[in-house]
Structures are given as C-alpha cells and as structure tokens.
C-alpha positions as semicolon CSV with decimal commas, in nm:
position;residue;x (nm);y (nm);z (nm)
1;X;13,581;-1,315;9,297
2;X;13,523;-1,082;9,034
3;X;13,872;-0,929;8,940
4;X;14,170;-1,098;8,908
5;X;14,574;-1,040;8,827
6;X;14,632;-1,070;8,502
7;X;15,014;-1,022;8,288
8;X;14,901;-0,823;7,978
9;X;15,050;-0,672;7,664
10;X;14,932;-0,415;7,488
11;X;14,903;-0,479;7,176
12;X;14,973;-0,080;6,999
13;X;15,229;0,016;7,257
14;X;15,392;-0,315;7,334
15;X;15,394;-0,216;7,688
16;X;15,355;-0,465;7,962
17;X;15,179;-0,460;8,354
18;X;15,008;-0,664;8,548
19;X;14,711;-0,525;8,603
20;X;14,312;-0,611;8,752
21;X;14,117;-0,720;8,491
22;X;13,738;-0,891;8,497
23;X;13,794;-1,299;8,635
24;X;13,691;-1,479;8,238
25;X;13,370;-1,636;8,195
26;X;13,359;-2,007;8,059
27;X;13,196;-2,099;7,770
28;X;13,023;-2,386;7,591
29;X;13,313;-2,652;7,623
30;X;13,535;-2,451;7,811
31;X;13,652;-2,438;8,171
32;X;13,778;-2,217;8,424
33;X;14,139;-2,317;8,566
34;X;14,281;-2,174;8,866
35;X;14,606;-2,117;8,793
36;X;14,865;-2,252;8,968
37;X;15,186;-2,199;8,782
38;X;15,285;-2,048;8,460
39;X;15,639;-2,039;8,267
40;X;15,819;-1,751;8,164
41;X;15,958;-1,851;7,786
42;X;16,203;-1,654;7,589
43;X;15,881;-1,623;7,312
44;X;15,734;-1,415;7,579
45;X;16,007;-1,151;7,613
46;X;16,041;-1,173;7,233
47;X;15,640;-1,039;7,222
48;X;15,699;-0,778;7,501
49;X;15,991;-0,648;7,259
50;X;15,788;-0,676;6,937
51;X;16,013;-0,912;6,746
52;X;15,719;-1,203;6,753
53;X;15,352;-1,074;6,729
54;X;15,056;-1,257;6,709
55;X;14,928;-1,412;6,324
56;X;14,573;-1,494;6,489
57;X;14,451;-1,275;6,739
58;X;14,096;-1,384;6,851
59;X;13,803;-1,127;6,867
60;X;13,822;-1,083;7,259
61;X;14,218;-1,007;7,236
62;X;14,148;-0,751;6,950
63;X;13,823;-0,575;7,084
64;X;14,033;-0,538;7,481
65;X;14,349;-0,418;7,224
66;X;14,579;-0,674;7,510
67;X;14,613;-1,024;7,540
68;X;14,732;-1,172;7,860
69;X;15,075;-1,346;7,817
70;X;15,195;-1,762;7,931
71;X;15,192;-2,043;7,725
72;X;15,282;-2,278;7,987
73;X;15,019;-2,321;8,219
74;X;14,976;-2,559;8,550
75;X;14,628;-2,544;8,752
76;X;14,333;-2,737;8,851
77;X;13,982;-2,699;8,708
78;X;13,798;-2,436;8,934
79;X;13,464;-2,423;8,709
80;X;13,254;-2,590;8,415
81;X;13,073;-2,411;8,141
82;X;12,807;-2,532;7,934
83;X;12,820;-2,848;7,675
84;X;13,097;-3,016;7,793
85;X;13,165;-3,353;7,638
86;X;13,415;-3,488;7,860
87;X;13,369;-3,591;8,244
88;X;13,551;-3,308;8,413
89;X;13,503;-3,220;8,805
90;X;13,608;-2,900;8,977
91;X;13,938;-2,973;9,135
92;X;14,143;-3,198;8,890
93;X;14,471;-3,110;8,800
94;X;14,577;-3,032;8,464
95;X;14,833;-2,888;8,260
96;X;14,739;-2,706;7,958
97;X;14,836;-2,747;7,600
98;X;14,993;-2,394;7,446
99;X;14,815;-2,386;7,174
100;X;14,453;-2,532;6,987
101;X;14,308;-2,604;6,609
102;X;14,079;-2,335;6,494
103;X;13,816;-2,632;6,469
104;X;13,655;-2,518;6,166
105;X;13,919;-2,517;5,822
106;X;13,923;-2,790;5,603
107;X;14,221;-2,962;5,758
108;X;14,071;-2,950;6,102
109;X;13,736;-3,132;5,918
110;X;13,970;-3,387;5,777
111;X;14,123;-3,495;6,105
112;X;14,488;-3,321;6,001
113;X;14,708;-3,096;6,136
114;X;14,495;-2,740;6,175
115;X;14,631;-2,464;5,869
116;X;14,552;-2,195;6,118
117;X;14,619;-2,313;6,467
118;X;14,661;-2,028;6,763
119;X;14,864;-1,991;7,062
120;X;14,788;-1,935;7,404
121;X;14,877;-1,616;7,530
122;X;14,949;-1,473;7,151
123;X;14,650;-1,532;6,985
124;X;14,469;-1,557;7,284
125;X;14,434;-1,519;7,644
126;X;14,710;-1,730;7,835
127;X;14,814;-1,812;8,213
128;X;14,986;-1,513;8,363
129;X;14,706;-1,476;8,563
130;X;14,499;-1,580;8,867
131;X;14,249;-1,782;8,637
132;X;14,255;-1,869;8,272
133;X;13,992;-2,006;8,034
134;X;14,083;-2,320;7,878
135;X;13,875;-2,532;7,596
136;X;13,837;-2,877;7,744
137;X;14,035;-3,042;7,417
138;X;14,347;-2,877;7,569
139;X;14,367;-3,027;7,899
140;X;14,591;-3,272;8,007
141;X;14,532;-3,426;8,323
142;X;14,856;-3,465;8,557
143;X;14,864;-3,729;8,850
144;X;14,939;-3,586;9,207
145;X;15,294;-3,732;9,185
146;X;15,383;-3,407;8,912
147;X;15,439;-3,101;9,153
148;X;15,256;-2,772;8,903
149;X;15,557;-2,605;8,840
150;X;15,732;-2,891;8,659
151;X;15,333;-3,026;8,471
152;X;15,373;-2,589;8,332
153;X;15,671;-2,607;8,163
154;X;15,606;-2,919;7,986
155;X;15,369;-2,760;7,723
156;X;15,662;-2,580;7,438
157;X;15,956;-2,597;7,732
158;X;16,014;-2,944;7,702
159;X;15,749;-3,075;7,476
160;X;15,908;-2,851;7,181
161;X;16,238;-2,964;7,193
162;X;16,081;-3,358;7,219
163;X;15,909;-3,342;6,892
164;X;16,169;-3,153;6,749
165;X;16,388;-3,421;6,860
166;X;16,191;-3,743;6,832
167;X;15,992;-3,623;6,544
168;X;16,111;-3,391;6,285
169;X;16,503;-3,460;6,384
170;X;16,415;-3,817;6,408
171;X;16,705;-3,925;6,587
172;X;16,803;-4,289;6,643
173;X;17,035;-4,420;6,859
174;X;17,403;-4,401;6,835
175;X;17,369;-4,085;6,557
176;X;17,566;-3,743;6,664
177;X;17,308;-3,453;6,758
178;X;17,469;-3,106;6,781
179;X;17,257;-2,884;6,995
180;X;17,302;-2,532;6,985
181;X;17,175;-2,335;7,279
182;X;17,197;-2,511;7,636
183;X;16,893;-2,287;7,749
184;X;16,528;-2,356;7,796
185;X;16,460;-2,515;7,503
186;X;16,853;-2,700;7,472
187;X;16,861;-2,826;7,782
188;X;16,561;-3,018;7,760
189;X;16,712;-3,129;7,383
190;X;17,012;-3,265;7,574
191;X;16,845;-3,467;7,842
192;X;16,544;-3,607;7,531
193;X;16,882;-3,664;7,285
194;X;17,000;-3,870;7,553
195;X;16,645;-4,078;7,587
196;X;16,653;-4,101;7,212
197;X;17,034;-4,261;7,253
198;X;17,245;-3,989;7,096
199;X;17,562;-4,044;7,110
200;X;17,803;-3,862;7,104
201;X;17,574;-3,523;7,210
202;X;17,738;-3,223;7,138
203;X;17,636;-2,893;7,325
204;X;17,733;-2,594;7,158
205;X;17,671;-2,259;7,372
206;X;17,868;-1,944;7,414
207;X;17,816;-1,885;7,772
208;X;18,040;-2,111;8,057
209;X;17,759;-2,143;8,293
210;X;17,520;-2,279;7,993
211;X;17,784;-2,497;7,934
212;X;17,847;-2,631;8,265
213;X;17,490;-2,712;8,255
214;X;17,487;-2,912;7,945
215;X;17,715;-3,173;8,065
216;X;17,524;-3,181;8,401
217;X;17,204;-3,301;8,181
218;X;17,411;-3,513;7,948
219;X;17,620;-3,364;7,703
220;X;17,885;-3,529;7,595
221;X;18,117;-3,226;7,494
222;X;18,008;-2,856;7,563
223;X;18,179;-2,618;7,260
224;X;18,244;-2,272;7,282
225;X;18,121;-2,145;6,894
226;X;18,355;-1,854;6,866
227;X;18,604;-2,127;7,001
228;X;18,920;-2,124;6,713
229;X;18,911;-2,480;6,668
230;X;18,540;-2,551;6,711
231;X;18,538;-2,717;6,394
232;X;18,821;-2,941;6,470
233;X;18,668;-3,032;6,830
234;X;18,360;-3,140;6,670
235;X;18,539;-3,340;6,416
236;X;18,702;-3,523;6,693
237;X;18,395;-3,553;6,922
238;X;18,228;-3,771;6,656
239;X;18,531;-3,972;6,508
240;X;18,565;-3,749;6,201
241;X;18,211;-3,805;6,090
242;X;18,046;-3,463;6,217
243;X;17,742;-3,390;6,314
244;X;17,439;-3,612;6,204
245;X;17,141;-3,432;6,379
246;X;17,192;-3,040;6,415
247;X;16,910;-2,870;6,677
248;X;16,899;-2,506;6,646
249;X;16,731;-2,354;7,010
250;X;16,894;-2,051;7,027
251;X;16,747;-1,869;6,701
252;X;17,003;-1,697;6,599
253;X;17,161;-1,654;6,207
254;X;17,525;-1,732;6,315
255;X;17,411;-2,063;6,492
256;X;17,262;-2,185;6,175
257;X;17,577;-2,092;5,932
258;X;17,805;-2,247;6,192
259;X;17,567;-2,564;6,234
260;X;17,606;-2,618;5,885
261;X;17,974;-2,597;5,872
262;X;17,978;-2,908;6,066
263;X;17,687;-3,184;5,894
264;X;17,824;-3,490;5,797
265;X;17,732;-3,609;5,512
266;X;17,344;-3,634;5,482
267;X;17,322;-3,460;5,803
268;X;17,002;-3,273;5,881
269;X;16,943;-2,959;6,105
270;X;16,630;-2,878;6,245
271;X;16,535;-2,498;6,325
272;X;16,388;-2,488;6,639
273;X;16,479;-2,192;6,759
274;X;16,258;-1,876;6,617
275;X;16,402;-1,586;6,446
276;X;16,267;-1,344;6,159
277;X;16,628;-1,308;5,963
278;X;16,695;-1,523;5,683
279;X;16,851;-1,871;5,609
280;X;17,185;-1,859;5,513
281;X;17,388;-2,179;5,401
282;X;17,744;-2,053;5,277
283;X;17,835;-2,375;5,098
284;X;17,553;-2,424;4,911
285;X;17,696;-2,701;4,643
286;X;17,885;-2,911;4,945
287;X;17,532;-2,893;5,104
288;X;17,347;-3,029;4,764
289;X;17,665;-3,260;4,710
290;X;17,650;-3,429;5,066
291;X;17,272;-3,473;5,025
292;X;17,220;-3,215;5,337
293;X;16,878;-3,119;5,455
294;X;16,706;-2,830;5,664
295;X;16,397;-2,894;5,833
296;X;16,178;-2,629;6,003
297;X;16,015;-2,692;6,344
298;X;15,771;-2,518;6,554
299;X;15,568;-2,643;6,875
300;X;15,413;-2,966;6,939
301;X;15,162;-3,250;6,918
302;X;14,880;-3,283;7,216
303;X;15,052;-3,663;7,235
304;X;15,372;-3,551;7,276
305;X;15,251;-3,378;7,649
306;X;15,065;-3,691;7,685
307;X;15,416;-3,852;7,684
308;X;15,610;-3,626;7,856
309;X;15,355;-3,616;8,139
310;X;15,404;-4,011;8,159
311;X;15,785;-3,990;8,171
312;X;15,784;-3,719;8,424
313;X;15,594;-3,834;8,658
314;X;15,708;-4,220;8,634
315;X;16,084;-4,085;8,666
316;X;16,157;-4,104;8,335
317;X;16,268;-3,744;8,283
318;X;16,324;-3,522;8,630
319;X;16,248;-3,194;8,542
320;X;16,313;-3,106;8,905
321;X;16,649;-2,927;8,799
322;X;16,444;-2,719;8,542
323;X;16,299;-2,483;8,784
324;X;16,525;-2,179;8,836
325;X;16,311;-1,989;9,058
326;X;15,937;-1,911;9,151
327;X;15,822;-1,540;9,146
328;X;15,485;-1,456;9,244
329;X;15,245;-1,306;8,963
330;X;15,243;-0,957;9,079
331;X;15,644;-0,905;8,983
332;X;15,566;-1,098;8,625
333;X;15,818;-0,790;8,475
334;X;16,083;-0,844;8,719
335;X;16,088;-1,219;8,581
336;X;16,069;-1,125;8,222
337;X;16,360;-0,887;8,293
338;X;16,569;-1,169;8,436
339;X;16,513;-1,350;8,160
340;X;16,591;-1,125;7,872
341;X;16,928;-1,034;8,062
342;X;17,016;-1,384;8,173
343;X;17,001;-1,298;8,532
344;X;17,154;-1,617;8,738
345;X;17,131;-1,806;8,377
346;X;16,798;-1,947;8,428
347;X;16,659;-2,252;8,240
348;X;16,285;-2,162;8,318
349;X;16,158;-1,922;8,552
350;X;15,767;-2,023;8,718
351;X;15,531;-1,734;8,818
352;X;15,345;-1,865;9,091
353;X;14,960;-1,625;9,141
C-alpha cells in the first residue's frame, strides 16, 4: 500500500484527473482514514471551473502545486500517528468535519470562532481518494446504524443549510421561510425548515423536477421565479404577510433581488448560497423602512454534525432519499460532469473508492 487514487486539481491549469499519488503519512495528532465515501458538492465543480479558489492553501498543497478535492468525507480510521490525545482504535467509523481552526491566531487562543479557518479539499487535502489524512479534532464518530454514504454528506450538504437555518436564519415555528434553490443545499433547507416548524415553506426553483422534489421533502408551495405572478403566489402562500425567513442556496444575483421583492416586513434573508457578484437590493428605502436585514452565511459548527449525526441515525432526518447515485473514484470527472450539467437532477452524488 504505497500509492493510492487520488481526485486532484491543479492548481495553475485548473485541470482535473484522478491520478496515483503517494498513500499520506499521519502526523502528530492526525490519523489515517480509509475512505469510504465522499460527496460531490456544487463548491467542487465551482473550483474545477475557477470561480472559487482556495484563501489558505497549506504548504503541502502549494509545494505538490494540486490539492486533492471532497469536503464530505465517510471512512473508518485505518491508522494512528503520533501524540494523539483522544482514544482512537483502527477501525471506527467516522465522518469528517469539512473544514478545521488554524489552531494558532488569537481567536483560536481565546476559545472563538478561528479568523483563518481552512477547508478540506481547498486549502488542503480532502476525500476523493482511497485514504485521507484527518486531524483527530475533526472526527466525528458515526454509530453502525448510519450507512457511509449518508454520515459523507452530512459535513456542508446538510450541516450548512442546518446552521444556516437554525442559526443565522433563526427560524421559529410558524414563521414563513422562502427557500430558493431545491438542490443540494435546498433540499436539505426544506426538510430542517420543516424540523424547525416553518410554516408555510415556500420552495422557489426554476426547474420542474427540483420542484417536484421540494414538495416530496416538505414544501409547502414550489414557485417557478420567472413565474408572472410569483409575487402574487407568494403573497397568497403566507396570508399576505410574505416571506419572513429568505434562504438563498442557489447563489445566484437574480435569486437575491427577487428574494427581496418578497420580505415582509422585518424579514431577513440569509445568503447561503456562494457567488463572487455583488449584492443588489433594488428598493433600498422600503428595505431600511420595513426594518429588513441581510445576513451572510458560510459552513458550519463541529456541533451542528454532532446533531445531525444524532437525528440521522435515530430517524430524525432520513437522508436515505439524498443519495442520487454512487460512482466509483476512478470516474470522479464523469460525476463532476453530471453535476455541473444537472444530469438526472441529482441532490448529491457519492464517489465510492
């Protein structure tokens, strides 16, 4: 066992392959994970076509000029390297959080939210790939009840849209939540809306098959938004009131000038979704008159997987329905290529080494 498949992306040409590379090499507090099954995420086609790029590259991802790709990551522990704190055997099963605190900045010191966190398979090596280093502060361990491929996707899939949701949104029960993209992220938003009690839940995507799917996980009303009277059906969907909690997941410019159309007075919407291109709010007065608010959101908390490993695997939240399709490691671009062309309208696809 000395080489391994790995997904990589070259960081000058932006070209992707998987390739053999060198199986990594734990170090002090770190383990070695066998991989068992890694999400494909619309971030990662968004780095293959150069329109999100790593902040934080680590030394290893710059000095190779690649970093291997897969944020969501599913395995057991294969290995243990030096100066571990925690009592880990080979064998357990984990899932892995997507991202950890740089350990060292004056935040991380305090006990607060890291200033310069990275992201796995970004900033540094991720899971599309037989094995995958992981530092033990990122593991979350997964009972034998949670099948891999569901445990993968929890980590940004589902755990994104839950804090964006349950934390930043801050929904309570019985308040409208607009959510704008049924992919994903949305469709996770739907099903966690309707935990948190939304009511009514408004899905708002432009493709019928997306929409089909957001009233199979919940929604209350699925919109078209280039729909004529889209503003009138969401006036009647919520008794006149509009919209109380807007979720951008799609990450697009138009869905946040139409979400804001439709706020109700001292409505909030929450950017989830990623995008480079400015903020544009048309109204700008009825926004400052209505006491309006936007709220940027990105990733999650480690407790938030905690959680969402509890409610999956008590029953809580079936993520059964999530998994589209398994394809094995070695045809990683075929999946990314599905993705990016919403091939059979997939919510998340699960490369499987």
């Amino acid at each position: 066992m000395s080489t391994m498949l790995a997904g990589r992306l070259r960081l000058d040409s932006k070209s992707f392959a998987v390739e053999e590379v060198p199986v990594p090499v734990p170090g002090p507090g770190e383990v070695l994970i066998e991989v068992k099954a890694a999400g494909v995420c619309l971030s990662d086609v968004h780095l293959i076509d150069g329109s999100l790029k790593s902040d934080f590259p680590v030394e290893e991802v710059v000095r190779a000029g690649a970093v291997t790709l897969g944020h969501e990551v599913a395995g057991v522990i294969h290995s243990l390297g030096p100066g571990l704190r925690g009592e880990w055997v080979p064998g357990t099963r984990v899932a892995l959080q997507a991202g950890q605190s740089c350990g060292v900045c004056g935040s991380c010191a305090r006990g607060r939210s890291c200033a310069q966190p990275s992201t796995r398979g970004v900033d540094y090596h991720g899971g599309w790939a037989q094995y995958a280093v992981a530092r033990e502060d990122t593991l979350v361990p997964i009972p034998d009840s949670l099948p891999f491929d569901q445990a993968a996707i929890i980590p940004d899939a589902v755990s994104t849209p839950y804090a964006a949701i349950v934390g930043v949104g801050a929904v309570r029960p019985a308040q409208s939540v607009g959510i704008w993209g049924a992919g994903g992220l949305g469709a996770h938003g739907i099903r966690i809306a309707r935990l948190a009690g939304g009511t009514p839940i408004v899905a708002v995507d432009p493709l019928p098959a997306a929409r089909e799917r957001a009233l199979s996980f919940g929604a209350d009303v699925a919109l078209d938004p280039s729909d004529p009277g889209f503003a009138e059906a969401v006036a009647e969907a919520t008794g006149g009131q509009g919209i109380e909690v807007a979720f951008d997941f799609a990450g697009h410019p138009a869905v946040r000038e139409q979400a804001a159309t439709v706020l109700g007075p001292g409505g909030v919407m929450v950017l989830a979704g990623l995008t480079p291109a400015p903020l544009t709010v048309q109204d700008s007065i009825g926004f400052c008159y209505f006491g309006q608010q936007v709220r940027g959101h990105y990733g999650s908390r480690p407790e938030d997987v905690d959680a969402l490993v509890r409610l999956a695997s008590t029953g809580r939240l079936d993520l059964a329905p999530s998994i589209t399709d398994h394809v094995p490691l070695a045809d990683a671009a075929d999946a990314v290529a599905r993705l990016e062309k919403k091939v059979g309208d997939p919510i998340r696809l699960v490369l499987v080494p």
